[in-house]
C-alpha positions in Angstrom: 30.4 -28.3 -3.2 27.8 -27.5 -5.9 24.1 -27.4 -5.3 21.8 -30.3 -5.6 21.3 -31.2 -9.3 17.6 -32.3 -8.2 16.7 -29.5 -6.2 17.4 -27.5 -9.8 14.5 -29.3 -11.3 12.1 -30.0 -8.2 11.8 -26.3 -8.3 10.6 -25.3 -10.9 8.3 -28.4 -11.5 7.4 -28.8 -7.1 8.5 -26.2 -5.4 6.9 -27.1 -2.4 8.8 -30.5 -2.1 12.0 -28.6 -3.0 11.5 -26.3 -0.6 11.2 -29.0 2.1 14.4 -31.0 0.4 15.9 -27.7 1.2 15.2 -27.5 4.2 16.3 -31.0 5.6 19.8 -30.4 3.7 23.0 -31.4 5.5 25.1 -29.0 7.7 28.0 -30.3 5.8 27.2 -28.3 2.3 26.4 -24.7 4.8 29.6 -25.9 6.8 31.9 -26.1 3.3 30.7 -22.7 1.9 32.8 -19.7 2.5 31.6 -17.7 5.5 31.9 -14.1 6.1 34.8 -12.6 7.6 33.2 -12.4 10.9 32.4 -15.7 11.0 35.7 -17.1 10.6 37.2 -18.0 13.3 40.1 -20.6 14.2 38.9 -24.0 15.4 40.2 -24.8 19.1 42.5 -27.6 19.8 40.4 -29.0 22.1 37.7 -29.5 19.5 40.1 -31.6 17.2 40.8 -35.1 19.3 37.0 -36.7 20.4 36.5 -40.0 22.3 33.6 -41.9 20.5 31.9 -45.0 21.2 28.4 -46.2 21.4 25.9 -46.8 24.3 23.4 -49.7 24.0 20.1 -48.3 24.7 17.3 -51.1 24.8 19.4 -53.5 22.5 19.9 -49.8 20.1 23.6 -49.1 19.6 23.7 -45.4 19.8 26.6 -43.8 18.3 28.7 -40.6 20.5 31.3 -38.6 20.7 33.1 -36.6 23.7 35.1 -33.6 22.9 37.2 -32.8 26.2 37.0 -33.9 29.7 34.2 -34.9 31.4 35.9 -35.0 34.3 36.2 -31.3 34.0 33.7 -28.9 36.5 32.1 -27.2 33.7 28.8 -28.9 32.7 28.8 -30.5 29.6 26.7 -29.4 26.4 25.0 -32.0 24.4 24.7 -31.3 21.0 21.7 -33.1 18.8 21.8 -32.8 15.4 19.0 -32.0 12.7 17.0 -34.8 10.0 19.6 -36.7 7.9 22.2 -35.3 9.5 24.9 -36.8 12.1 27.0 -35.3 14.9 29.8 -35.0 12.9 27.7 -32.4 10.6 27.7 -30.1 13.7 31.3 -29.4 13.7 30.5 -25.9 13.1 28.9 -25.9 16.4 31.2 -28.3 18.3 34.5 -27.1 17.8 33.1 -23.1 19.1 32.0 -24.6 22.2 34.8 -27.2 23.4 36.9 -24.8 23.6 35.6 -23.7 27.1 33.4 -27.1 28.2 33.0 -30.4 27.5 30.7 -31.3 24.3 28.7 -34.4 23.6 27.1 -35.5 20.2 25.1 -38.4 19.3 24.1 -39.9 16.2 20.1 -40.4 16.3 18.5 -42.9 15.8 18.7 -43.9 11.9 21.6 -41.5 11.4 25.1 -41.6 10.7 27.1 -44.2 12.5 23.9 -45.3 14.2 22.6 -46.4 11.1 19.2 -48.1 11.0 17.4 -49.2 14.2 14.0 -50.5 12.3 10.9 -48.7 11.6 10.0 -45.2 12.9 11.2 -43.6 15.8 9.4 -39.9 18.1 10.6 -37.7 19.9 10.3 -39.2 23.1 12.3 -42.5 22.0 15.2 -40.0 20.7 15.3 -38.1 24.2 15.2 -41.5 26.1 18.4 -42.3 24.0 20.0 -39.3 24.6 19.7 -39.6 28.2 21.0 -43.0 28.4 23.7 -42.4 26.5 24.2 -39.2 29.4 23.9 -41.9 31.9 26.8 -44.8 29.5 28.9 -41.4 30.1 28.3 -41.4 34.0 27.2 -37.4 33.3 24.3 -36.3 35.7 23.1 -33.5 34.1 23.7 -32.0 31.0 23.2 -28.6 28.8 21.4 -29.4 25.4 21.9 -27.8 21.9 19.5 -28.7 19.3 19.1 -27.7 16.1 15.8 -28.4 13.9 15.3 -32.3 15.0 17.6 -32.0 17.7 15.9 -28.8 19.1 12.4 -30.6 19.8 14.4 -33.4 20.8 15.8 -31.3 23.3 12.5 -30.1 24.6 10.9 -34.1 24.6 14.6 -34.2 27.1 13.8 -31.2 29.0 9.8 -32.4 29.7 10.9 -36.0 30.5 14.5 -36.1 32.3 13.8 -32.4 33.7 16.4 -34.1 36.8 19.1 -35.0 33.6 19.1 -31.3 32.0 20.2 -28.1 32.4 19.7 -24.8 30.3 18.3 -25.8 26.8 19.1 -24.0 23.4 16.4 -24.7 20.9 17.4 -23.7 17.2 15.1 -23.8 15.1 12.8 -26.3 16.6 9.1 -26.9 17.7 7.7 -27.8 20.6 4.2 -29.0 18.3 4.0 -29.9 14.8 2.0 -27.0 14.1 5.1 -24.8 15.1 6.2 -25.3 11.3 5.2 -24.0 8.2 2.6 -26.3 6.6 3.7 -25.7 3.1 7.0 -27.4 4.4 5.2 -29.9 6.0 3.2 -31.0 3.2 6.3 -31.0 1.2 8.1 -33.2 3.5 5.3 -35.6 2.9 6.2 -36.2 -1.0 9.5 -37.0 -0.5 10.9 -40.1 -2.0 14.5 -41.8 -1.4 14.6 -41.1 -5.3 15.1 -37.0 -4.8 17.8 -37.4 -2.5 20.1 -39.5 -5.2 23.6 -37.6 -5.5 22.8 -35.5 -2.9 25.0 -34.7 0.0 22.6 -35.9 2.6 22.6 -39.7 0.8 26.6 -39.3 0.5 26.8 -38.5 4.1 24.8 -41.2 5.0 26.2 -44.1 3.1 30.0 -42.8 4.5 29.0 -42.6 7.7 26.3 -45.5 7.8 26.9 -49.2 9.6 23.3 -49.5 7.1 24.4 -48.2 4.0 21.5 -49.2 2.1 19.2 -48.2 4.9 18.8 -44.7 3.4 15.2 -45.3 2.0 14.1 -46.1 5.9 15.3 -43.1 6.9 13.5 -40.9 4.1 10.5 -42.9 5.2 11.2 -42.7 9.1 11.5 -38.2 8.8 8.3 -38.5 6.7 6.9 -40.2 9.6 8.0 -37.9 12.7 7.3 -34.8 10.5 3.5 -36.1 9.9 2.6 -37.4 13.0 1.1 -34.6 15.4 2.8 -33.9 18.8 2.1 -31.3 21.2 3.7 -30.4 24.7 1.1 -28.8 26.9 1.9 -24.8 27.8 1.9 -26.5 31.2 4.6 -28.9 30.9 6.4 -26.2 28.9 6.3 -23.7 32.1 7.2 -26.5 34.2 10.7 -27.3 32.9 13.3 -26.0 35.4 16.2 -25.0 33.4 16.7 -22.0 31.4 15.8 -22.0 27.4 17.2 -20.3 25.0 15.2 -20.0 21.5 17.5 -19.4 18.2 15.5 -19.4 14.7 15.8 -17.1 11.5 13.4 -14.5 10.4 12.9 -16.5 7.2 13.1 -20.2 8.6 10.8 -23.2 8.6 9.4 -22.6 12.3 7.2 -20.2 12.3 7.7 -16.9 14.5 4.8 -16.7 16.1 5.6 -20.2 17.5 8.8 -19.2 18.4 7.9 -16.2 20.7 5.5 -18.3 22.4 7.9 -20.8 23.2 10.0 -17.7 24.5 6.9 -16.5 26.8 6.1 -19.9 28.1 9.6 -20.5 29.4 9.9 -17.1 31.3 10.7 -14.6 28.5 8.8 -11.4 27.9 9.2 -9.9 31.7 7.1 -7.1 32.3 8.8 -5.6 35.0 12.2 -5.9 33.1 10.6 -4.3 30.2 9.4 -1.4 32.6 12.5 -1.3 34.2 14.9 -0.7 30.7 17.5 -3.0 32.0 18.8 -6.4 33.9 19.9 -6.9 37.2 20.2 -10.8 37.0 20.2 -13.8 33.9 17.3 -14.0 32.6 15.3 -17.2 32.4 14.8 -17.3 28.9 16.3 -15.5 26.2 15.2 -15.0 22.0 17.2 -15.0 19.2 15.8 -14.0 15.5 18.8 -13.9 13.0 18.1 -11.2 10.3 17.9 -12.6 6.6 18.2 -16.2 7.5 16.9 -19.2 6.7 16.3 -22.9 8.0 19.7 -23.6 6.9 21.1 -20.3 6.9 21.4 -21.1 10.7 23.9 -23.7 10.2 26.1 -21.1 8.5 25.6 -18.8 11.9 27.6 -21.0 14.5 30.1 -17.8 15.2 26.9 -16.0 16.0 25.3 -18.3 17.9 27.9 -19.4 20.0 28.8 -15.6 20.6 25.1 -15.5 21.9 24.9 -18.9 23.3 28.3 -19.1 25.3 26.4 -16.1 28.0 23.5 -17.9 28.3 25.7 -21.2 29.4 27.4 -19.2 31.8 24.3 -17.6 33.1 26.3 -13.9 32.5 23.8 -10.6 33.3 23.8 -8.7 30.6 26.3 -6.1 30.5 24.7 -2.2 31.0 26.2 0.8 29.0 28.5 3.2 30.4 26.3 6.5 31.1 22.9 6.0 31.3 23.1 5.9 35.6 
């Protein structure tokens, strides 16, 4: 899959705009690329057959899938996608993870086989659908996995339904709208349904849409979330029970500085660990900063990720080195 003919132009005549096109591209262009021999991995059986369906969430049909058994004793991960993208565009993710629990992926609000719900959606309306689609499913508790959208979607889920979630895995997103660059920002706000013609993310849509024509909401409904401030409180952030893991790139859209704090807030940066030189238990909160990668770049990390995330699920210690006691 070639690069976005736009894109070529919007950058040299906006780059800021490009850069925020960029950003909001859809895993499925990162997920066709070649990736690097240790990357490639074979996808697991268990990944390849999913249930779907949709839940009805206050007259909303929300789109799902299920990859394994519910049924099973291991706690299922829910997986929330990123802007103008769908659950299937997490595939990358999804078929790492089935193969050792059950995995759960919705289409958002105004994406893929969801298609358009009306005018603009938050935060706290995609969290509330997530959870009642949990509840369709009869699943009590869940792990999250968000990336971009999907991360501070799984934050809104972790503040509101701390009873329906487990450990969270925020990639590369913000728990405020100051957690992102503003030069993407501000691109985000001059977007128009007009730079996205040809693009994957508009093919994707219009496949996967029950709204096909509906794109133009959506362009208008991510302009909206991305410019309307929200904040959760460093108090509500310390208050969320379960674990949090924080996964961004050195060169992403979320800023560092916002990620580390994120990391401190939900238990990280222990002093006495630190003074110690090494683990006797999990940790409650673990960081993750992916050398030479970008906001999209992550999406071509799932091997990684997993390989990272996967421990955290299981709530492993870290190993120690043979030698030093």
């Amino acid at each position: 899959m070639t690069a976005f003919p736009p894109l070529q132009i919007l950058r040299r005549r906006h780059p800021g705009i490009a850069a925020a096109l960029a950003l909001l591209a859809s895993a499925a262009v990162v997920a066709a690329q070649p990736q690097p021999a240790y990357a490639q991995q074979p996808a697991p059986a268990a990944a390849s057959a999913a249930k779907t369906g949709h839940a009805t969430v206050n007259g909303v049909r929300i789109a799902y899938a299920v990859h394994g058994d519910l049924a099973s004793k291991q706690t299922p991960l829910l997986v929330l996608h990123g802007a103008f993208m769908s659950g299937e565009a997490m595939a990358p993710f999804v078929n790492l993870f089935a193969a050792s629990r059950p995995v759960i992926t919705i289409d958002a609000r105004g994406h893929g086989r969801t298609g358009k719900v009306g005018g603009a959606f938050s935060y706290e309306q995609m969290a509330d659908d997530a959870v009642a689609v949990l509840a369709s499913l009869r699943v009590e508790r869940a792990d999250v996995l968000g990336y971009s959208m999907g991360g501070s979607t799984a934050i809104a889920m972790a503040v509101r339904h701390p009873e329906r979630v487990g450990k969270q895995v925020v990639i590369s997103g913000a728990a405020s709208l100051d957690g992102w660059v503003p030069e993407v920002l501000e691109g985000i706000a001059k977007m128009t349904p007009e730079m996205f013609a040809g693009t994957p993310m508009e093919t994707e849509y219009k496949r996967l849409s029950p709204t096909p024509d509906a794109f133009p909401d959506l362009v208008a409904a991510i302009k909206h979330i991305d410019g309307t401030p929200f904040a959760y409180s460093d108090a509500q952030l310390r208050a969320i029970p379960g674990k949090t893991m924080v996964v961004l790139g050195d060169a992403d859209g979320m800023t560092l500085e916002h990620a580390i704090k994120l990391f401190k807030l939900r238990g990280g940066g222990d002093i006495a660990t630190a003074t110690q030189g090494f683990m006797t238990a999990a940790p409650k909160a673990r960081l993750s900063v992916l050398p030479a990668t970008s906001h999209i770049g992550v999406m071509a990390e799932a091997a990684t990720i997993a390989a990272q995330v996967i421990p955290f699920l299981d709530d492993a210690t870290p190993p120690m080195p043979a030698g030093f006691f």
